[in-house]
GUDREN-127735 format. One line per 10 residues: number of its first residue (from 1); their letters; for each residue x negated, y negated, z negated of N, C-alpha, C. Coordinates in Angstrom, 3 decimals. Example, Ala and Ser with C-alpha at 12.3 -4.5 7.8 and 13.67 -1.06 7.14 Angstrom:
BEGIN
1> AS> -13.190 5.690 -7.800 -12.300 4.500 -7.800 -13.200 3.300 -7.800 | -12.850 2.250 -7.080 -13.670 1.060 -7.140 -12.900 -0.030 -7.870
***
This chain:
BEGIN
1> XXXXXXXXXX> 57.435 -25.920 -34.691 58.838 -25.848 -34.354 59.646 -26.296 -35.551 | 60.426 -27.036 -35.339 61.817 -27.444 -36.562 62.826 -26.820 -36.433 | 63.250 -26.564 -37.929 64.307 -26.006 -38.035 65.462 -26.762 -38.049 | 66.682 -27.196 -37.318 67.943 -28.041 -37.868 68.280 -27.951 -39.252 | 68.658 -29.206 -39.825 68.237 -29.597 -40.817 69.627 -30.193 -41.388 | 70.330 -30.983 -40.533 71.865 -31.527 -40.912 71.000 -32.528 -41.904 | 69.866 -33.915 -41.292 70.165 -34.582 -42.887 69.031 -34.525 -43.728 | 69.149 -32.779 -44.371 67.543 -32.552 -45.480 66.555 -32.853 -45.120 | 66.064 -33.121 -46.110 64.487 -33.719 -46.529 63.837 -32.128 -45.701 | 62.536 -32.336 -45.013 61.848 -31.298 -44.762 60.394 -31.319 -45.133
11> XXXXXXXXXX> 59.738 -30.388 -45.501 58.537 -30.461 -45.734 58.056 -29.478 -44.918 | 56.606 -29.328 -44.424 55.942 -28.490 -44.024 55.533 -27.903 -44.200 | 55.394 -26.462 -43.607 55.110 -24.887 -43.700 54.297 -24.615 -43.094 | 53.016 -24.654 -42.846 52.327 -23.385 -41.469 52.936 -24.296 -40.667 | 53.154 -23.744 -39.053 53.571 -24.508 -38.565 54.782 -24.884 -37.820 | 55.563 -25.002 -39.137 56.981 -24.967 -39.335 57.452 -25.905 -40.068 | 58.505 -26.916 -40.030 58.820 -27.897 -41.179 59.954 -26.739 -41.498 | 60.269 -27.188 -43.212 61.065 -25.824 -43.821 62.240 -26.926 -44.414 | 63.094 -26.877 -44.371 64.349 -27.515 -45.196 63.874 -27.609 -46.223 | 63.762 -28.439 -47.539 63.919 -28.159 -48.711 64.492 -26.954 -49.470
21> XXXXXXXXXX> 65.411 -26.781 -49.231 66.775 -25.702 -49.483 66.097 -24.232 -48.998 | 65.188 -23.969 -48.155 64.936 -22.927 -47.846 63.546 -22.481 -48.777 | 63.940 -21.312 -48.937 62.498 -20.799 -50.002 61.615 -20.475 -49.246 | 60.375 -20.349 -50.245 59.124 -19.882 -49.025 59.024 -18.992 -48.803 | 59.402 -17.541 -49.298 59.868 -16.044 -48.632 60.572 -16.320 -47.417 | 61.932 -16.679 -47.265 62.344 -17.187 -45.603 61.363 -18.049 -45.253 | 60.615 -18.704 -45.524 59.794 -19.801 -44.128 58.734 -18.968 -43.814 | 58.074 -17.899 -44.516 57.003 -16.919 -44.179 57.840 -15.509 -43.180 | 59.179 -15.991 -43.792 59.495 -14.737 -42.978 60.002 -15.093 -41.263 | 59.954 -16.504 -41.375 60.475 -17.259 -40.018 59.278 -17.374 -39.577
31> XXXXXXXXXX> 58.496 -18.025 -40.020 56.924 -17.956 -39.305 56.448 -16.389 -38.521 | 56.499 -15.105 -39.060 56.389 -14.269 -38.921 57.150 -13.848 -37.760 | 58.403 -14.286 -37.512 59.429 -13.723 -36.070 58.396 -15.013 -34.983 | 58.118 -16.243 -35.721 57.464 -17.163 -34.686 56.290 -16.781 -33.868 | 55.550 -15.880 -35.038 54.290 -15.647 -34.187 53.862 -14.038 -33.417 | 55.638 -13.920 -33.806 56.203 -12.457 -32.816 55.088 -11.319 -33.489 | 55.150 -11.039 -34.749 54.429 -9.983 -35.556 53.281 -9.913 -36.240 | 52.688 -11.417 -35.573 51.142 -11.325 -36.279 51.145 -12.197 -36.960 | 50.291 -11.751 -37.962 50.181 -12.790 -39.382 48.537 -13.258 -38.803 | 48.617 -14.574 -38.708 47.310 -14.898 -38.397 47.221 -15.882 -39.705
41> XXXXXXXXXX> 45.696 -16.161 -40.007 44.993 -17.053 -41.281 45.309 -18.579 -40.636 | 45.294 -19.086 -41.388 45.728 -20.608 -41.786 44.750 -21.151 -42.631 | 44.461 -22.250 -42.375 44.236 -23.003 -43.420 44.458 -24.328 -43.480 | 44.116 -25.143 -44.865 44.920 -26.503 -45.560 44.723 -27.103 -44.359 | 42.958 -27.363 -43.444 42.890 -28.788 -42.790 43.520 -28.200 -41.609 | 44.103 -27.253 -41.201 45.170 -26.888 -39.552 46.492 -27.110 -40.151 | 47.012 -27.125 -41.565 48.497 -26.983 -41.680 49.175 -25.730 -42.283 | 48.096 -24.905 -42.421 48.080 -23.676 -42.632 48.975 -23.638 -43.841 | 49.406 -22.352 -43.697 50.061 -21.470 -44.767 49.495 -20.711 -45.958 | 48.868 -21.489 -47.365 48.536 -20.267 -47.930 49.474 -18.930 -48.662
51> XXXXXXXXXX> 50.355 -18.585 -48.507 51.559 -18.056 -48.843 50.694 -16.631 -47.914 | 50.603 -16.635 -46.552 50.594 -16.440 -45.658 49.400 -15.640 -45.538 | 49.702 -14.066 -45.598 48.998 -12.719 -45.342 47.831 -13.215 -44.956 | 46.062 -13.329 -45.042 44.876 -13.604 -44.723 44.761 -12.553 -43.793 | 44.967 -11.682 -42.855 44.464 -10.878 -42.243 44.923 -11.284 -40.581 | 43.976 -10.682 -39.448 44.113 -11.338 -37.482 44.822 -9.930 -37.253 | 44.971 -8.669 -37.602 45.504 -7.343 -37.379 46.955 -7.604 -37.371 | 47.775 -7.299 -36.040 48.497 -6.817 -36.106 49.162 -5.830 -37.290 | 50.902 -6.235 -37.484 51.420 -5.376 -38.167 51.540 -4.049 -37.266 | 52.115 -4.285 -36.142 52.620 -3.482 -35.764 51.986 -3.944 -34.341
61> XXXXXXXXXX> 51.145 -2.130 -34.196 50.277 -2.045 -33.134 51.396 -1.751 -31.681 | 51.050 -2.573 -30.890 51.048 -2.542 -29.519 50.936 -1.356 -28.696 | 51.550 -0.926 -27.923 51.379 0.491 -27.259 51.036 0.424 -25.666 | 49.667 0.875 -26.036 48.802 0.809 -24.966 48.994 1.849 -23.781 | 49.726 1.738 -23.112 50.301 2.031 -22.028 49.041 2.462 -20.712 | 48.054 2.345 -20.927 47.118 2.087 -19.949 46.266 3.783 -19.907 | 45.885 4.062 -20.817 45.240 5.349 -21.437 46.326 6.685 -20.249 | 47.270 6.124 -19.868 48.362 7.387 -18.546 48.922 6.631 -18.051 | 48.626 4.997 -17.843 49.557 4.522 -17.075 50.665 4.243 -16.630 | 51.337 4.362 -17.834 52.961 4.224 -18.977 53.668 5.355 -17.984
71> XXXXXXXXXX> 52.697 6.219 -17.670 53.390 7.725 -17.295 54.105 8.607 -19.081 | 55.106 8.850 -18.933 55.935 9.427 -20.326 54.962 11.035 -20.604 | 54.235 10.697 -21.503 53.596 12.284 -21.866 54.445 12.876 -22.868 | 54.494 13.989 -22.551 54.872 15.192 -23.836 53.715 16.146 -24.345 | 53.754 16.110 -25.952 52.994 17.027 -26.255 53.099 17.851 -27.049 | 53.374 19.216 -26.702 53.461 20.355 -27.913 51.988 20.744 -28.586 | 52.141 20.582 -29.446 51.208 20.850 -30.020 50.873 22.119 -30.416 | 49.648 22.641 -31.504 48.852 24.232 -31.767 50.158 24.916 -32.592 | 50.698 24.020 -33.420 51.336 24.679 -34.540 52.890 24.822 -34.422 | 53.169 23.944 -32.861 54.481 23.838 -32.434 54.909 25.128 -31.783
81> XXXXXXXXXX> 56.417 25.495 -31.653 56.699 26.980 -31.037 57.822 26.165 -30.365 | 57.987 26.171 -29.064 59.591 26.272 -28.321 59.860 27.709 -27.740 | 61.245 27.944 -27.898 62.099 28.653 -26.763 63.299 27.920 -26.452 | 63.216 28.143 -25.262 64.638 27.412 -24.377 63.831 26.956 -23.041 | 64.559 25.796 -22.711 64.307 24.772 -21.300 63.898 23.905 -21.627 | 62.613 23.186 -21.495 62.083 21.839 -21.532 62.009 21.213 -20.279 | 62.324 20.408 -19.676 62.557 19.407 -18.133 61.678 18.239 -19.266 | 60.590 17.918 -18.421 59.976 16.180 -18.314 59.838 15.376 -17.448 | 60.122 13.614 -17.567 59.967 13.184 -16.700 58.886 12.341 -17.012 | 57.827 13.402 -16.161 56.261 12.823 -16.381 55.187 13.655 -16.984
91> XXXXXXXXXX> 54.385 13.834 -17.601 53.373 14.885 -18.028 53.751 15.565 -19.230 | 53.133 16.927 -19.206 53.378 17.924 -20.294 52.488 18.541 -20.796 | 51.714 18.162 -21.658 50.527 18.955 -22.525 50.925 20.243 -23.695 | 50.944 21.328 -23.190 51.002 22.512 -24.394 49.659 22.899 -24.546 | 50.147 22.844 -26.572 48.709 23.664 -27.269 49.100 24.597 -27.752 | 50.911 24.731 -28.042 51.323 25.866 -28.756 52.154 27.103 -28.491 | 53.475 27.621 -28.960 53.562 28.811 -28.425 54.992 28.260 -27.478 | 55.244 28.848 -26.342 56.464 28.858 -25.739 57.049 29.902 -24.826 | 58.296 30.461 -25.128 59.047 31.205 -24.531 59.972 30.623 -23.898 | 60.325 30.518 -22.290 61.499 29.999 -22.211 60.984 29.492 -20.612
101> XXXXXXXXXX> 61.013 28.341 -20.156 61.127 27.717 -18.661 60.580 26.296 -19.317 | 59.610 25.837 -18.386 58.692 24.441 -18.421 58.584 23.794 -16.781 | 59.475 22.715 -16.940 59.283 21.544 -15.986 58.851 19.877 -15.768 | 58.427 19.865 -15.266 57.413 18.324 -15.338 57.608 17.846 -14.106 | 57.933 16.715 -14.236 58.142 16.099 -13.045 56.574 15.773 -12.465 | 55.505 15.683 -13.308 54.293 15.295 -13.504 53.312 16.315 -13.017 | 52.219 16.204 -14.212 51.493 17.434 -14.458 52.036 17.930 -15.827 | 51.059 19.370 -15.584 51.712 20.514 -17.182 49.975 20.754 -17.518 | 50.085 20.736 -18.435 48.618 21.275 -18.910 48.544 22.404 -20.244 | 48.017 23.561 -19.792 48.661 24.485 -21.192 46.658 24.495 -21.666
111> XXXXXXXXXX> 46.565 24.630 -22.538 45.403 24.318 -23.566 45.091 25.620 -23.685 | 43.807 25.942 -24.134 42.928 26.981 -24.626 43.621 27.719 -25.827 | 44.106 27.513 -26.598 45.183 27.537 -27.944 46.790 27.875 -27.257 | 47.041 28.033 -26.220 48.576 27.717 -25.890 48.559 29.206 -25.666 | 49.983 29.753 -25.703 50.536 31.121 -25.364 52.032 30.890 -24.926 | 52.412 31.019 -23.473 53.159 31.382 -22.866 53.886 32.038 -21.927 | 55.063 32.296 -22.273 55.684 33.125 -21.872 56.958 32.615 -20.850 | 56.650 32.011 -19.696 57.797 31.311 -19.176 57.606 31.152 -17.787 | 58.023 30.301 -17.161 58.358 29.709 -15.731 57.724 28.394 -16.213 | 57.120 28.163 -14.989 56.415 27.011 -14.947 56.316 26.256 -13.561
121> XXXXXXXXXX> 56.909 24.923 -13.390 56.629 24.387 -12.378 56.385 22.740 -12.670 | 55.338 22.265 -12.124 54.758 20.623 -12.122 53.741 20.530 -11.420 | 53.471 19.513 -11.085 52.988 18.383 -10.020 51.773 19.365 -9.728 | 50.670 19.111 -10.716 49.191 19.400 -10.965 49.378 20.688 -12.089 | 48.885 22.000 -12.050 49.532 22.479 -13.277 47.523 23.020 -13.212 | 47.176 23.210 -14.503 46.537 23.734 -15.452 46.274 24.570 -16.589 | 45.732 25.640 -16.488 45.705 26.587 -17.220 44.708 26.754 -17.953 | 44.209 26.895 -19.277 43.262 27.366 -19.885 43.259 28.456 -21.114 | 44.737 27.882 -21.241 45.031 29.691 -22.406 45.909 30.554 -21.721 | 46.806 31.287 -22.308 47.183 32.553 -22.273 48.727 32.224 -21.474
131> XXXXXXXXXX> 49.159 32.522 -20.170 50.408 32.260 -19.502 50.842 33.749 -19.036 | 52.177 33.828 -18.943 52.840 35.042 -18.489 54.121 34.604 -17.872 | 53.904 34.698 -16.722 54.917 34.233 -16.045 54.674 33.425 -14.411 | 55.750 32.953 -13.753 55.594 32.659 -12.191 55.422 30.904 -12.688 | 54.769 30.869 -11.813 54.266 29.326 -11.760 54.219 28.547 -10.282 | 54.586 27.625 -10.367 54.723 26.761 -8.942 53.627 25.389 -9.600 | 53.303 25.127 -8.906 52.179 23.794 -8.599 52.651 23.039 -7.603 | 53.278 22.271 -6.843 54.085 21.962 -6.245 52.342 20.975 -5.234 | 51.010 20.849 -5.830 50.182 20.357 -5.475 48.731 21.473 -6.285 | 48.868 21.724 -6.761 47.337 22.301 -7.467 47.654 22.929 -8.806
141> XXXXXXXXXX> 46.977 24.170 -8.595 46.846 25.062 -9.717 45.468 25.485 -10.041 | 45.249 24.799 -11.257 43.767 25.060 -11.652 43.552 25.916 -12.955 | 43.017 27.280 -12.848 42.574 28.153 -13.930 41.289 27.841 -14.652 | 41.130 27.545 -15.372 39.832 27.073 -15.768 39.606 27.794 -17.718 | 38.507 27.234 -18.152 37.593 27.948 -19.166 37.974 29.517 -19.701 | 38.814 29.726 -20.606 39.292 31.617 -20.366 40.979 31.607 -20.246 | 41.409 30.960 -19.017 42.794 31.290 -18.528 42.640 32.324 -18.422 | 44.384 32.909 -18.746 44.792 33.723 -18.278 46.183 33.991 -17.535 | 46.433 34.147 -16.582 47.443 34.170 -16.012 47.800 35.626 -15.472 | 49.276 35.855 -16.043 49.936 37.002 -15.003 51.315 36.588 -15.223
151> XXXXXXXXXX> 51.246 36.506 -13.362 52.411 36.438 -13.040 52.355 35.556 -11.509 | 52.984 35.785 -10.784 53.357 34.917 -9.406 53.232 33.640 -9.445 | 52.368 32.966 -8.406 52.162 31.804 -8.188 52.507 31.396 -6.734 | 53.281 30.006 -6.841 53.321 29.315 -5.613 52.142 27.885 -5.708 | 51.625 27.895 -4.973 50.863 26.866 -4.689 50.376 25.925 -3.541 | 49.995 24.838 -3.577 49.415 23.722 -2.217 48.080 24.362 -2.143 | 47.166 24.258 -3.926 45.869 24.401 -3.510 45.851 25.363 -5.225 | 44.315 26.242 -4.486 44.143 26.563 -6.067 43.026 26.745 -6.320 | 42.479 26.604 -7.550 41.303 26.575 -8.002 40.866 27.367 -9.250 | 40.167 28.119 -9.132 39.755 29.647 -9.961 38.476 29.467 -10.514
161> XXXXXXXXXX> 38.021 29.247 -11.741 36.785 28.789 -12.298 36.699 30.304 -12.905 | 35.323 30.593 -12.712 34.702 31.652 -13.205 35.163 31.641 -14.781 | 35.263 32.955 -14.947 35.722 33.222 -16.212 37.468 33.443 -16.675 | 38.041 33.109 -15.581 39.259 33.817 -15.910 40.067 34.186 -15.532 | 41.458 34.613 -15.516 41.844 35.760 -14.940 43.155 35.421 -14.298 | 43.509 36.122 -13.093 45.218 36.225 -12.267 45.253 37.001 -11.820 | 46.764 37.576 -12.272 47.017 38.674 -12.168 48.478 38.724 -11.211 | 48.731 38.918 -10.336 49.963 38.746 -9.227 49.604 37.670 -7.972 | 51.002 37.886 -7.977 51.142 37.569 -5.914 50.829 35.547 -5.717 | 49.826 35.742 -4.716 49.603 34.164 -4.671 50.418 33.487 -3.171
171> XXXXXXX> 51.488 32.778 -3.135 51.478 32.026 -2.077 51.413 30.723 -2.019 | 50.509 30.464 -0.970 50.489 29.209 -0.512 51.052 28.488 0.519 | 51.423 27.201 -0.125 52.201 26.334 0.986 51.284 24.839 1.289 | 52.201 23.822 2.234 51.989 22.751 1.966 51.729 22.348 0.559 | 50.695 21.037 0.551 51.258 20.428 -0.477 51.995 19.465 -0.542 | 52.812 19.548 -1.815 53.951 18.300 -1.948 54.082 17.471 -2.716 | 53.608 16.317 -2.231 53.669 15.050 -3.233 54.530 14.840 -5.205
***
C-alpha cells in the first residue's frame, strides 16, 4: 500500500513505500495498524522489514468467543464477597461469598467454595456449595457433590445427587424456556 506522497521521493518499507520525510518508528508503526496487530517476520528477499518485531504471536490476543458461545459470563470468584442485587444478561458462576438477590438471564452456577445467602433465580441453576435461600430454576435445578440448600424452590425439573442436602418446600411447574 502507498502512502500519498505530494511529489517525495519514496522508498520502501515492508510492504509499504514510506515518504522519505517519514521516520522508520512511524512506517513500523503504520505497518502495524496495516497488518491489524500482528507483527509478522519479513525478510530482505519478500521486502521485508528488518526494523520489524521477529515474532507470528499476536500482540493482542483475540477473544475466543466459542468456549460459551459469546454468551456474557460472570464470575465471582473464592475470594470475592457481594451484597446487594446482581441482574446478568447471560451466565453466572459463584465461588465466593454473597448476601443479597442473584439473577441470570442464563444459567447460575454456585461452586463447592461458594456461600450464599440470597434469592436466586436463572435459566439452569446449580448447586454445589452452601445456599440459603428461595431459588427458582425457571428450567432445572441441580444439587450435586455436597450442596446444600435451605430454602424454597420453584422448579421445571430437579435433580438431587446423592450426597446432599434440601431443606424446604419444592414446587414444580412447567418448564420455561
Amino acid at each position: 500500500m502507498a502512502l500519498p506522497t505530494s511529489g517525495m521521493a519514496n522508498r520502501p518499507l515492508g510492504r509499504i513505500c514510506v515518504p522519505d520525510t517519514l521516520d522508520c518508528v512511524s512506517a513500523i508503526l503504520i505497518d502495524f495498524c496495516l497488518t491489524q496487530g500482528r507483527m509478522e517476520p519479513q525478510d530482505q528477499q519478500t521486502g521485508g522489514n528488518p526494523h520489524m518485531p521477529q515474532t507470528e504471536k499476536p500482540l493482542v490476543q483475540p477473544v475466543d468467543l466459542s468456549q460459551n458461545a459469546g454468551i456474557n459470563v460472570v464470575n465471582l470468584g473464592a475470594d470475592d464477597t457481594l451484597q446487594g442485587r446482581l441482574e446478568v444478561q447471560g451466565d453466572l458462576k459463584i465461588a465466593g461469598k454473597v448476601d443479597g438477590e442473584l439473577r441470570a438471564t442464563g444459567n447460575i452456577t454456585i461452586d463447592s467454595s461458594a456461600s450464599v445467602q440470597a434469592s436466586i433465580e436463572g435459566s439452569n441453576v446449580s448447586v454445589r456449595g452452601q445456599v440459603t435461600g428461595t431459588v427458582t430454576a425457571r428450567r432445572r435445578l441441580t444439587l450435586g457433590g455436597s450442596g446444600r440448600l435451605s430454602g424454597d424452590v420453584k422448579v421445571g425439573r430437579l435433580n438431587v445427587e446423592d450426597g446432599t442436602t434440601l431443606n424446604g418446600n419444592v414446587t414444580m411447574s412447567h418448564e420455561k424456556g
